[in-house]
C-alpha positions, 0 to 999 in steps of 0.5 A: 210622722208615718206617711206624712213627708211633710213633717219628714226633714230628710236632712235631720240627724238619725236619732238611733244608736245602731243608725249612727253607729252602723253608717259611721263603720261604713263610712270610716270603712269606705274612707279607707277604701277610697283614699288608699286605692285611688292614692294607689292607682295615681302612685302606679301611673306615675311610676309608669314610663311617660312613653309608655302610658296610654290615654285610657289610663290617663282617664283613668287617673283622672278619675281616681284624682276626683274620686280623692274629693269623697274620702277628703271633703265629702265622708267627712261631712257625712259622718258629721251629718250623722250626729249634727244634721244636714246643715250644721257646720262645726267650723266658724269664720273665714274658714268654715265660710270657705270650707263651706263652699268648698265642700259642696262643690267637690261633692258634685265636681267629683261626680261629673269629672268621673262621668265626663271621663268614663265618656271620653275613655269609651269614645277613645275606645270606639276610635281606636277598636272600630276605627283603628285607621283613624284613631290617632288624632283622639288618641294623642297625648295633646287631644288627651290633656285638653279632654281631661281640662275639659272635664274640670273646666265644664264641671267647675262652671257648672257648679261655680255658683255654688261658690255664691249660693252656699253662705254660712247662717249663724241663726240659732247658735250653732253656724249652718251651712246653707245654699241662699239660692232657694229665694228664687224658688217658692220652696227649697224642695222645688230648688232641690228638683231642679238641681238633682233632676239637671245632675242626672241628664247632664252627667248621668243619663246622657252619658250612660246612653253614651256609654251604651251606645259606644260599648255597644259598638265595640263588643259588636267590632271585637266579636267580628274580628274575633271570628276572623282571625280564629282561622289566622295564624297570628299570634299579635293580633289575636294577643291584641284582640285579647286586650281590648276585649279585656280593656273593655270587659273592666270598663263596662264593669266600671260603667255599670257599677257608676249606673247602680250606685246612682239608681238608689240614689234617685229611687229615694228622690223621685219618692220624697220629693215626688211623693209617688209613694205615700206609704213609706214613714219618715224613718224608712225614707230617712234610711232609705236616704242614708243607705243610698247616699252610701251607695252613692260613694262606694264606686269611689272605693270599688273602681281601683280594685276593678282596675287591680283585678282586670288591668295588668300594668296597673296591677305590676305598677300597684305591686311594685308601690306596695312592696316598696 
C-alpha cells in the first residue's frame, strides 16, 4: 500500500498494539482533562455573583458547555474507532439510530459554538477597550444572552442535516454508522471535501482573520493608553489598564492554541484528499490522521488551565469548588 491512497482507507482501525495502546492512553488522559476542567470552569461561574459576572465570562462558559460535547460524545467514539473503525457502531436499535446522529452532530456543533464565542469575546473586546463610550449596548446582559442563542441556533442549523444523513446500515453484521448524503456526490471523497473545506472558512479561517484583526486592534488601543498614563498619577486606571491587558493576553492565547490545533488537522486533509504528496505510505497518513484528530481535541482540555493560570476570579472561584 505504499504511496498508493487508493487503497489507503483513512477510517480503517490501526492494526498495531502500540498504535492502539498509545492513543487509548491519550484519549483517556484528555478525557480527564476535558471533562473535569471544563466541569470546573462552569461550577466557578455559577458560584459567582449574577451582578458580578461579566460578558467575557459568560462566553467563556459557553464555550466550556460545548467543549463538554468532546469528553461525553466524541472521545468515545474515538477509542471505539481505534479497535472497531471508522463506521462500525456497537449499539443497535432506536438508540443507536439516535446516538448516531446525535454524536456527529456534536462533534461538529462543538467546534463552531467554540469559535463563533472566541468572535464574540474579541468584538466585545474591541467595543469596550477601543471604544469604551460605546460599549454598553454589546456589553449588556440582554445583548450577551441572545450572542450566545446565536452560536447554538446558527451551529445547529448548519449541522441539522446531520440529523438526515447519518442513518445506521446493518450490511454486513455488525450495524454502521454512516452518513447517506454521498448519492449526491460521485464519491464519499468529493462529498468529505466539501464538507470539511466549508467547516474551515465558515468556522475557522473567517473567524481567525477576525480575531486578528480585533486583538490586533486592541493591542494597538492598550499599548497607546499604556504610554499616556505612564506619566499620570492614577492608580484605577492604570490597575484598569492591567486587566485588560491580562484579559487580552489569555485570550490570544486561547485563540492561538484553537489555530494550531486545527492546522494538523488540515495539513493530513489537503494531503489525503488532495494528494499533494504521493510519497507518504498509508500507515504514515493513517498516524498522521490519528495524531491530528488528537490534536484536534486537546484545546478542550488545555483552555480552563489557561483560564486557571491567566483569570484571577475564575482561579479564586475554581479554589474555592476544589477546596469544598
Amino acid at each position: 500500500m505504499n504511496g498508493s491512497k487508493n487503497s489507503c482507507l483513512p477510517y480503517d482501525a490501526q492494526e498495531s498494539t502500540t498504535d492502539r495502546v498509545v492513543m487509548t492512553t491519550g484519549y483517556i488522559i484528555l478525557f480527564i482533562f476535558s471533562f473535569s476542567g471544563n466541569v470546573l470552569v462552569i461550577t466557578a461561574f455559577f458560584k459567582e455573583k449574577k451582578e458580578e459576572r461579566t460578558p467575557v465570562q459568560c462566553y467563556i462558559v459557553n464555550m466550556a458547555v460545548s467543549d463538554l460535547f468532546v469528553p461525553l460524545f466524541v472521545i468515545p467514539r474515538r477509542i471505539k474507532q481505534i479497535y472497531h473503525g471508522w463506521g462500525t457502531w456497537l449499539i443497535a436499535g432506536v438508540l443507536g439510530e439516535i446516538l448516531c446522529k446525535i454524536v456527529n452532530f456534536a462533534d461538529e456543533v462543538s467546534v463552531t459554538v467554540s469559535s463563533q464565542s472566541m468572535v464574540f469575546i474579541a468584538a466585545e473586546r474591541f467595543w469596550a477597550i477601543v471604544f469604551p463610550m460605546r460599549s454598553f449596548f454589546i456589553s449588556s446582559e440582554k445583548t450577551t444572552s441572545r450572542v450566545i442563542c446565536f452560536t447554538w441556533i446558527s451551529s445547529t442549523l448548519f449541522f441539522f442535516y446531520y440529523f438526515f444523513a447519518y442513518k445506521l446500515d446493518y450490511e454486513g453484521g455488525w450495524p454502521s454508522c454512516r452518513n447517506t448524503i454521498p448519492q449526491l456526490f460521485d464519491t464519499r471523497n468529493d462529498l468529505w471535501r466539501v464538507d470539511r473545506l466549508s467547516l474551515l472558512v465558515v468556522f475557522v479561517a473567517v473567524p481567525f482573520l477576525l480575531m486578528v484583526g480585533f486583538y490586533f486592534a486592541i493591542i494597538t488601543t492598550l499599548y497607546c493608553q499604556q504610554k499616556s498614563v505612564n506619566h499620570l498619577s492614577s492608580t484605577v486606571q492604570q490597575r484598569r489598564i492591567k486587566e485588560n491587558k491580562n484579559v487580552t493576553l489569555m485570550l490570544v492565547v486561547v485563540v492561538l492554541l484553537f489555530f494550531v490545533s486545527w492546522t494538523p488537522y488540515y495539513i493530513y486533509f489537503f494531503l489525503y484528499y488532495y494528494k499533494l504528496d504521493s510519497t507518504w505510505s498509508c500507515p504514515s497518513l493513517q498516524r498522521l490522521r490519528s495524531g491530528s484528530k488528537y490534536i484536534n481535541y486537546v484545546y478542550t482540555a488545555a483552555n480552563p488551565l489557561i483560564y486557571f493560570m491567566f483569570n484571577l476570579t475564575f482561579r479564586r472561584r475554581m479554589q474555592q469548588v476544589l477546596l469544598c
